[in-house]
Wavefront OBJ file of the C-alpha trace (Angstrom):
o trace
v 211.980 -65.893 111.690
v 213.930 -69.312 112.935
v 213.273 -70.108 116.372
v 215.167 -72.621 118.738
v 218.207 -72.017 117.071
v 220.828 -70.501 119.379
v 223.017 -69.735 116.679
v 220.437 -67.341 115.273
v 219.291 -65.905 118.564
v 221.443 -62.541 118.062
v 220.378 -62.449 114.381
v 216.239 -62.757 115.513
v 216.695 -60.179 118.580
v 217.960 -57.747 115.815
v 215.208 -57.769 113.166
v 212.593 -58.344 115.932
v 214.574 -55.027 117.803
v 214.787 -53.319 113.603
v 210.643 -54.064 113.616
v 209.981 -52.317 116.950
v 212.183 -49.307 115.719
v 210.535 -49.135 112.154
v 206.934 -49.331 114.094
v 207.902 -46.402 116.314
v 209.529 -44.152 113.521
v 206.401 -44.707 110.604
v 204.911 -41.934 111.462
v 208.088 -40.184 111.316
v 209.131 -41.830 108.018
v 205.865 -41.451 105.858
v 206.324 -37.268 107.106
v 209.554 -37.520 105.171
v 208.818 -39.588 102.607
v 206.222 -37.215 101.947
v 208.116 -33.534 102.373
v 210.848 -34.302 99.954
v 208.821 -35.873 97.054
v 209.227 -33.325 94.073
v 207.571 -33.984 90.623
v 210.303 -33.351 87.992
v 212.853 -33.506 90.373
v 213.088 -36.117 92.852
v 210.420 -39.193 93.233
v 209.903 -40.846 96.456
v 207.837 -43.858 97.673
v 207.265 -45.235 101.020
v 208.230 -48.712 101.429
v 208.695 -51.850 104.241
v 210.401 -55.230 103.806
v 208.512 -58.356 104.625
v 210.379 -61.709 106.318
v 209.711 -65.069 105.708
v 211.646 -68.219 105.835
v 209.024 -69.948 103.724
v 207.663 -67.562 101.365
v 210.895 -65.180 100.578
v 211.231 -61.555 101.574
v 209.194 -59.295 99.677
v 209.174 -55.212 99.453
v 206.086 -53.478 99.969
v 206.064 -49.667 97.903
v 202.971 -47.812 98.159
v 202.348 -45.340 95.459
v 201.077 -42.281 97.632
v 202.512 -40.750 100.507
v 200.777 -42.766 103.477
v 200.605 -46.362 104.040
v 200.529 -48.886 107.006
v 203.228 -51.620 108.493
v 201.206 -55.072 107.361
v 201.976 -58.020 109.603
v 201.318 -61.280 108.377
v 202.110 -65.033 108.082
v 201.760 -66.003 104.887
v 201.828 -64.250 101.615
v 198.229 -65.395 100.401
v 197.511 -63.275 103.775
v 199.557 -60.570 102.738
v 197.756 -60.728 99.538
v 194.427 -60.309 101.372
v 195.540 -57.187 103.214
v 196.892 -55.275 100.765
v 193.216 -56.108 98.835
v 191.645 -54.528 101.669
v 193.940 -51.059 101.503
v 193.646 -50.943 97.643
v 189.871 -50.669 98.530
v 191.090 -47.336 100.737
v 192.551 -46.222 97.647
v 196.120 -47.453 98.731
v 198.428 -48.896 96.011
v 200.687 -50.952 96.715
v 203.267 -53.309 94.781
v 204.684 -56.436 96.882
v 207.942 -56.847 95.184
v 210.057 -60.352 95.487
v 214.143 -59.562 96.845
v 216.618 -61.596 96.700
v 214.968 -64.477 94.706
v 217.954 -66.756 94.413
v 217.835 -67.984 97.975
v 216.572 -71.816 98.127
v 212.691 -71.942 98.740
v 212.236 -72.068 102.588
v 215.881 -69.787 103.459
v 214.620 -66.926 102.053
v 213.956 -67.345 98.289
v 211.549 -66.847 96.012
v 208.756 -69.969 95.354
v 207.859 -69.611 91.705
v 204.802 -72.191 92.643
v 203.069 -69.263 94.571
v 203.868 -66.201 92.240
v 201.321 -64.228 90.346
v 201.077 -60.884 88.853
v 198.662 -59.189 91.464
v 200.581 -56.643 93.110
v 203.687 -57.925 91.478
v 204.868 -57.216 88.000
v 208.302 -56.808 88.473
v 211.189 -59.315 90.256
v 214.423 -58.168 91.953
v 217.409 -60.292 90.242
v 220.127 -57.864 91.530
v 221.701 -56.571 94.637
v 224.576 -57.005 96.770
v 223.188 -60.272 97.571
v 224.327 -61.441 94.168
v 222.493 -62.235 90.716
v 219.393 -64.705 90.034
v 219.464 -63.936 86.316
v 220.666 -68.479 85.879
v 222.658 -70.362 87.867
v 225.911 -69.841 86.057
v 225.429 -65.893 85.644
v 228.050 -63.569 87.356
v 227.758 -62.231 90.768
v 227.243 -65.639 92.842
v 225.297 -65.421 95.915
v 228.343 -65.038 98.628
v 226.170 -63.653 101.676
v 226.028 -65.388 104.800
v 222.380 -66.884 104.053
v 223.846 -69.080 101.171
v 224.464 -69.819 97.500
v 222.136 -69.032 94.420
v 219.895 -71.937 93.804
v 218.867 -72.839 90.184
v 214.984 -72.882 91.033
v 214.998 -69.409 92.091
v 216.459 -67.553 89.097
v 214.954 -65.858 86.505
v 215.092 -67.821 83.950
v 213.521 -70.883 85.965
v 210.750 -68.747 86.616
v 210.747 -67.974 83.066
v 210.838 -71.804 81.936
v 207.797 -71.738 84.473
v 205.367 -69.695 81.967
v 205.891 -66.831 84.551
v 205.181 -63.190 83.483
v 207.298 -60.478 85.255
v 209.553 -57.799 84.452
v 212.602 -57.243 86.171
v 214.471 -54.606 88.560
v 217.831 -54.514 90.633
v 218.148 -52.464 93.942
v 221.435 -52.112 96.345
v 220.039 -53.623 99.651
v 223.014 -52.105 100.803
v 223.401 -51.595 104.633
v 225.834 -48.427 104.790
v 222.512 -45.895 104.463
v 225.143 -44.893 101.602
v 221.918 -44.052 99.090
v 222.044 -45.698 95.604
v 226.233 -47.408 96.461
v 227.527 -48.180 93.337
v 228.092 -51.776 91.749
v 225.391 -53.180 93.591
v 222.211 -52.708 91.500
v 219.918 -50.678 90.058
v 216.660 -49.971 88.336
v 215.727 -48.072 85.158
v 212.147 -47.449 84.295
v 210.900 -46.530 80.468
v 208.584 -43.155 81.893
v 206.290 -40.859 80.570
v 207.488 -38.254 83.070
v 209.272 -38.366 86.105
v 206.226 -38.668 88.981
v 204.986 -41.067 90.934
v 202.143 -41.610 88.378
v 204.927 -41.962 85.605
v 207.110 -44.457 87.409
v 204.344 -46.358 88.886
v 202.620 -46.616 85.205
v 206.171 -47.818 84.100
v 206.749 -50.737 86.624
v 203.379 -51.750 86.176
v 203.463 -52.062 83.069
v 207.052 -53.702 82.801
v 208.775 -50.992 81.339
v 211.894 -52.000 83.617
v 215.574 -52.916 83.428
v 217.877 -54.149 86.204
v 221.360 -52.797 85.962
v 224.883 -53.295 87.901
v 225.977 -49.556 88.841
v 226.628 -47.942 85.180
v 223.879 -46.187 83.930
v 223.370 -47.911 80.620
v 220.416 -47.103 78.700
v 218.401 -50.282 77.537
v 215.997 -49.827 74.621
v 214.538 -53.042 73.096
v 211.364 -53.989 71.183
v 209.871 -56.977 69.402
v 207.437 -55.814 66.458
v 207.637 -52.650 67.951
v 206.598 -53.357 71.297
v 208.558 -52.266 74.529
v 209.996 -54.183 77.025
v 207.362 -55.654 79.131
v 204.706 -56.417 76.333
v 202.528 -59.621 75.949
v 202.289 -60.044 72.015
v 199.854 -61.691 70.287
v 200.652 -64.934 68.040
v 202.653 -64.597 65.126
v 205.834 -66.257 63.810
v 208.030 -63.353 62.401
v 209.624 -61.040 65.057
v 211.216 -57.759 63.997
v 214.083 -57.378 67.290
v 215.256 -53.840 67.835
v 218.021 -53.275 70.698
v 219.339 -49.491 71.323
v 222.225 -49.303 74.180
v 224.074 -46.226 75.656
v 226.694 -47.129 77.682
v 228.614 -45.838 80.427
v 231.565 -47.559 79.507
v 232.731 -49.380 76.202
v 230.308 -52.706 75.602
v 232.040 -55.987 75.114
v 229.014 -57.655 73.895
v 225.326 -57.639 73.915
v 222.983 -60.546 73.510
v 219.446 -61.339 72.647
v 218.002 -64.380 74.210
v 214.716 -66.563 73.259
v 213.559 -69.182 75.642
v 216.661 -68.601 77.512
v 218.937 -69.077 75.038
v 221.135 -66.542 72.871
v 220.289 -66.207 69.651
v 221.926 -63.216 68.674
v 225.354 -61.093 69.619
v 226.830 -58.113 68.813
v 230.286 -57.745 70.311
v 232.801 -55.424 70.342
v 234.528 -55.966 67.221
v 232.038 -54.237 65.248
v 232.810 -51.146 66.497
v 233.034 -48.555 63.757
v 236.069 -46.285 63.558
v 236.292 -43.468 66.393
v 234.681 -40.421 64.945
v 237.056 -37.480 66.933
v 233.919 -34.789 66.132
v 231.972 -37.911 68.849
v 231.730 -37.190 72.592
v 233.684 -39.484 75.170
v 233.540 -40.520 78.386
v 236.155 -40.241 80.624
v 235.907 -41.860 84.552
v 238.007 -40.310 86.851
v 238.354 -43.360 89.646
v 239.792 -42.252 93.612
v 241.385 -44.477 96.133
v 243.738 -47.290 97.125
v 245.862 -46.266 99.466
v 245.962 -48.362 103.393
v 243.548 -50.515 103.367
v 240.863 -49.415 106.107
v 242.463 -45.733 106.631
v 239.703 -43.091 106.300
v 240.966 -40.790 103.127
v 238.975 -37.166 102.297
v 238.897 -35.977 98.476
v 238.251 -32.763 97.432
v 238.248 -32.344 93.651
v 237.800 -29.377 90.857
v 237.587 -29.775 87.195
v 237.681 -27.766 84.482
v 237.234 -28.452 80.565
v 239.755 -26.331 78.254
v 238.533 -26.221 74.721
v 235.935 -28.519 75.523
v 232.359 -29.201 76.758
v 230.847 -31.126 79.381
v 227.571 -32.872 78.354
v 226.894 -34.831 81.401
v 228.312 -36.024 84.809
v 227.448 -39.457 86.352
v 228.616 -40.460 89.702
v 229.720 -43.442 90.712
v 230.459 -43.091 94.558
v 228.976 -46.374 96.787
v 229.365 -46.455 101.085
v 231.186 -49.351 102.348
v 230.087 -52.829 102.130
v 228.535 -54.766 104.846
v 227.262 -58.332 104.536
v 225.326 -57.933 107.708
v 223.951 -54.991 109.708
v 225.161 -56.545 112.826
v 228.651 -56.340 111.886
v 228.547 -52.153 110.672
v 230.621 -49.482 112.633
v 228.146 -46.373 113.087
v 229.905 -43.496 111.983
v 229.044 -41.358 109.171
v 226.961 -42.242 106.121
v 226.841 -39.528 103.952
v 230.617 -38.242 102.905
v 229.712 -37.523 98.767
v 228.068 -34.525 97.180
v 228.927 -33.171 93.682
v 227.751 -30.130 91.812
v 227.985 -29.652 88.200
v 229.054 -25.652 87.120
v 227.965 -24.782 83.810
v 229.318 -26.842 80.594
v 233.026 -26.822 81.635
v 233.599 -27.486 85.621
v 232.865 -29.872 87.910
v 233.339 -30.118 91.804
v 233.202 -33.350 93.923
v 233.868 -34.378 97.106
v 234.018 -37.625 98.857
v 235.584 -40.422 100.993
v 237.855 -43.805 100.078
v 239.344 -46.321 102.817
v 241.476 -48.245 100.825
v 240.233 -51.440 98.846
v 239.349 -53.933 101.462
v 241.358 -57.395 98.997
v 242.242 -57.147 95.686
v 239.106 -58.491 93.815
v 236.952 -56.156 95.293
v 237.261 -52.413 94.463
v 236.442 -49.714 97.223
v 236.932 -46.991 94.656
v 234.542 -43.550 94.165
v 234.468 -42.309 90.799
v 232.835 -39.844 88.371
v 232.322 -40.320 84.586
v 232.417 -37.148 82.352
v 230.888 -37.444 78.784
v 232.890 -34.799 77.016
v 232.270 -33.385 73.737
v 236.221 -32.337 72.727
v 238.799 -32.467 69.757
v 242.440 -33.051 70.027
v 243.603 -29.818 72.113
v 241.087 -30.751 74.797
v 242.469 -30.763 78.687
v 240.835 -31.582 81.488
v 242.705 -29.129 84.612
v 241.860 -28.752 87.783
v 243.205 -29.552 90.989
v 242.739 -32.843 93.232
v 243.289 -32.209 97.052
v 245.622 -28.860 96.180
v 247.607 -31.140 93.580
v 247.275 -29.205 90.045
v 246.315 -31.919 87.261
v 246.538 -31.346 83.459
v 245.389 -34.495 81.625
v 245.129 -33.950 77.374
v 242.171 -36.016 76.291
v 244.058 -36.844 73.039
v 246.394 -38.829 75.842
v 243.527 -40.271 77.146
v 242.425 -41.527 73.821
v 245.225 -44.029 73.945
v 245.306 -45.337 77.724
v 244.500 -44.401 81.516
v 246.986 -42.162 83.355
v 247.303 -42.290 87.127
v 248.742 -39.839 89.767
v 249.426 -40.291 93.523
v 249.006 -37.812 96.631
v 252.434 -38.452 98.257
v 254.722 -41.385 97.932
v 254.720 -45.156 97.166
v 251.329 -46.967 98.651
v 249.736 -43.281 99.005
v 246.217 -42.225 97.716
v 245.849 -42.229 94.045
v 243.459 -41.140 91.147
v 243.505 -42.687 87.699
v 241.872 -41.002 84.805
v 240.465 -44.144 82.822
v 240.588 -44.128 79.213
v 238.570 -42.251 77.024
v 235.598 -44.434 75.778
v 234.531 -42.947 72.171
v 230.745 -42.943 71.590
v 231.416 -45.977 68.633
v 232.398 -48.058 71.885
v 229.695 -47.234 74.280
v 226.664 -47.154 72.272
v 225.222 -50.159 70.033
v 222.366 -50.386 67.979
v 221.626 -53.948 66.111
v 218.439 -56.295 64.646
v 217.266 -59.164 63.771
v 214.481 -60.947 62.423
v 213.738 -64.356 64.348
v 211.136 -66.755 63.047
v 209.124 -69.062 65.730
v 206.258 -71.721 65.065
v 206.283 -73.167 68.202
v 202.934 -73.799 70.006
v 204.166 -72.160 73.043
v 204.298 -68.662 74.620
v 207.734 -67.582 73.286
v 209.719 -64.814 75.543
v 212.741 -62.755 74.727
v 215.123 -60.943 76.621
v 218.369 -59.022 76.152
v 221.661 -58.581 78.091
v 224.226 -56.154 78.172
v 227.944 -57.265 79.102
v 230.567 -53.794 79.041
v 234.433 -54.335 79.598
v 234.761 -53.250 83.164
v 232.094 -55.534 84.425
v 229.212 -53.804 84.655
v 225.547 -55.250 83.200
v 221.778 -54.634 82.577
v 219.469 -57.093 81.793
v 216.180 -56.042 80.151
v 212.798 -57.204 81.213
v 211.500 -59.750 78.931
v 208.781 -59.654 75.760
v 206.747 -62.213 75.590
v 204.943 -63.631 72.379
v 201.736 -66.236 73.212
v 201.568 -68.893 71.375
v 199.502 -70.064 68.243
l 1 2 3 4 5 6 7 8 9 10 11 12 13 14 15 16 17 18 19 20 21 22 23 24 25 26 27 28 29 30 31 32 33 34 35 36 37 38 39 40 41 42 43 44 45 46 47 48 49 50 51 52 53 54 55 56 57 58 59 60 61 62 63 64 65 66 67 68 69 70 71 72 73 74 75 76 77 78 79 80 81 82 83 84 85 86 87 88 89 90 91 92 93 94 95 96 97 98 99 100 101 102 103 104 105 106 107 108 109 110 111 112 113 114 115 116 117 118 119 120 121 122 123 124 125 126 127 128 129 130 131 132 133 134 135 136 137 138 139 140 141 142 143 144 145 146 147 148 149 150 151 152 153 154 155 156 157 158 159 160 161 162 163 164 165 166 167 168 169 170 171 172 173 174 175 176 177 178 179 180 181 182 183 184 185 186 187 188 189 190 191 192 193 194 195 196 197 198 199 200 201 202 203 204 205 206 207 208 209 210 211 212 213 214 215 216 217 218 219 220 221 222 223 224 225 226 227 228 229 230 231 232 233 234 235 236 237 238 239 240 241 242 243 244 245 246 247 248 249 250 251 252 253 254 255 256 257 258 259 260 261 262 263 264 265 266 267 268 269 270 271 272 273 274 275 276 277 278 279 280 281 282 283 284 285 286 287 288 289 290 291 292 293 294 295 296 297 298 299 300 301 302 303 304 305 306 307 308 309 310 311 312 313 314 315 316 317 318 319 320 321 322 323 324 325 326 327 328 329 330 331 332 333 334 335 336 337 338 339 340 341 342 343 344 345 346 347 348 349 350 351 352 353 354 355 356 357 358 359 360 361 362 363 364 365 366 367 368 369 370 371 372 373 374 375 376 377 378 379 380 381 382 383 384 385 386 387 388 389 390 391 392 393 394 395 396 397 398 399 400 401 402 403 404 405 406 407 408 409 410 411 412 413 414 415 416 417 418 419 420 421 422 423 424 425 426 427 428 429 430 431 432 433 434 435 436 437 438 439 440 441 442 443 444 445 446 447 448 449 450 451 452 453 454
């Protein structure tokens, strides 16, 4: 941390205060950690974050249920220790954050990476994203703005290997807030075995909030794979949406190569599932509002639920209210009804959305209605309506609470499946990577496939 810098004397007492806290509670944390891990169910791995003005902040995961608090000044020396507890039989992954931040405030120094310990990179959280220096979400936090040397695709250019990953970083204890990033892993099964396999072996993707499934190969070859030389490169890309895409684009050397956009949408087949996102909120800005919500599917099924609820936003822990965390919980009730319940305050400007939603994929046909009631207020919405545009409803008068069923997205607008074949005869190591753009602003970005070069 700085020193001899009063401006930053509140901001050191605070971490140095967080470090003394997380020392006191690890014993305490790894007994959690532990107790609710549930193979199949619910994976869990104990973690610590790692300062440093020089090297970048890195995250520390250990694969099994105990691990230790490693103090050190330099990451060669963080290096070394984790070494010594791989030799107890402790994994561990040290895993770069917020990599956009100029080398020596924070960000990542692509002269010091290597694989050991870390195959993936984090280019997504509510800091902002290091995917280039003119990709969307800009570094806006109080450390500073994204520089160009500590993106991905500079540490790309750099011959680096790495997948990729997004995480929230989000300081509300609101788990897994929406809109501020995410991870996807290509598993064998859901344990810690499976997902560790899968990040090690760069079977990753970094995503916005929507869960959009990623699929992409290169001569049949997952995301994540080192190929060996050879000019002619089969491309396969296989996206699911949770909304409809506007485009998605295949990149080599940085560079796109290929798009498939929106336009190419075959007709809407009405026999398809949709998905519908029912959005909560605006209201007073900063007034606490309580949502209690129950659905039900006539002449219709419900194939999955997704939620999209997020805690509020704060740049800095030093600036949160305490209060309570934890205000969502949803339960789905067979294949027609769905309960919800959680909390909105109003959005706090009007580029940045406060909302809590939940998407419905619905399997349906033209006399489908979703019914229900939303805090005592009876709703009928047709989906045949929905087809055609959003429709909104208020509790109480002008500037009150309101809920907006979003428009139906058909399955031809969420989902995309397109190839190519790209020729290459450079001497180099090649890489590819794909990107995923959908109308309401939400993205993945798949970790790269590299080919080595002749």
């Amino acid at each position: 941390m700085p020193e001899g810098d009063d401006r930053l004397a509140e901001v050191v007492a605070f971490h140095q205060e967080g470090f003394r806290r997380a020392e006191e509670m690890w014993p305490h944390l790894q007994e959690v950690t532990e107790s609710v891990n549930e193979d199949g169910r619910f994976v869990t791995f104990l973690s610590q974050e790692w300062h440093s003005m020089q090297h970048g902040d890195h995250n520390v995961y250990f694969k099994g249920g105990q691990g230790e608090i490693v103090r050190t000044a330099d990451l060669e020396g963080m290096r070394a220790k984790l070494r010594g507890l791989a030799q107890q039989g402790m994994e561990c992954f040290l895993i770069p954050h917020h990599i956009g931040y100029l080398t020596g405030y924070r960000g990542i120094n692509w002269d010091e990476f290597t694989p050991e310990f870390t195959p993936v990179v984090e280019i997504i959280s509510m800091h902002g994203l290091a995917e280039s220096s003119d990709a969307p979400y800009p570094y806006l936090h109080a450390m500073g703005p994204r520089d160009g040397k500590g993106t991905m695709q500079h540490g790309l250019r750099t011959g680096r290997v790495f997948g990729v990953i997004g995480s929230t970083d989000h300081h509300s204890a609101h788990p897994g807030t929406y809109g501020h990033g995410r991870v996807s892993v290509w598993a064998r099964e859901l344990t810690r075995d499976g997902i560790w396999e899968a990040i090690a072996a760069r079977r990753t993707y970094a995503l916005t909030g929507d869960r959009i499934t990623l699929a992409f190969s290169v001569n049949s070859r997952p995301m994540g794979s080192v190929l060996p030389p050879t000019p002619e490169r089969s491309i396969e890309v296989s996206v699911a949406g949770g909304g409809a895409i506007d485009y998605v684009e295949v990149l080599h050397r940085n560079h796109a190569i290929h798009r498939w956009s929106a336009h190419e949408c075959k007709v809407h087949d009405t026999s398809e599932p949709v998905k519908v996102l029912l959005e909560l909120g605006w209201g007073e800005k900063g007034l606490n509002f309580d949502w209690n919500v129950d659905l039900r599917l006539i002449d219709g099924k419900l194939l999955s639920v997704e939620p999209r609820f997020r805690g509020p936003d704060i740049i800095t822990p030093l600036q949160a209210d305490r209060g309570e965390h934890i205000f969502s919980n949803w339960a789905q009730l067979g294949d027609e009804q769905v309960r919800f319940a959680t909390r909105t305050w109003g959005n706090p400007n009007t580029v940045t959305p406060a909302t809590q939603g939940l998407c419905l994929e619905i399997l349906g046909r033209e006399s489908t209605r979703i019914a229900g009631q939303i805090n005592g207020y009876d709703i009928h919405v047709d989906l045949a309506e929905l087809a055609h545009g959003s429709r909104v409803g208020y509790l109480g008068g002008y500037r009150a609470p309101a809920y907006c069923f979003q428009r139906a997205v058909s399955k031809a607008e969420y989902t995309c499946n397109t190839s190519l074949m790209h020729r290459s005869d450079g001497g180099g190591r090649d890489w590819y990577y794909v990107r995923v753009c959908q109308k309401n602003g939400q993205w993945a970005w798949s970790s790269p496939i590299w080919v080595e070069g002749s």
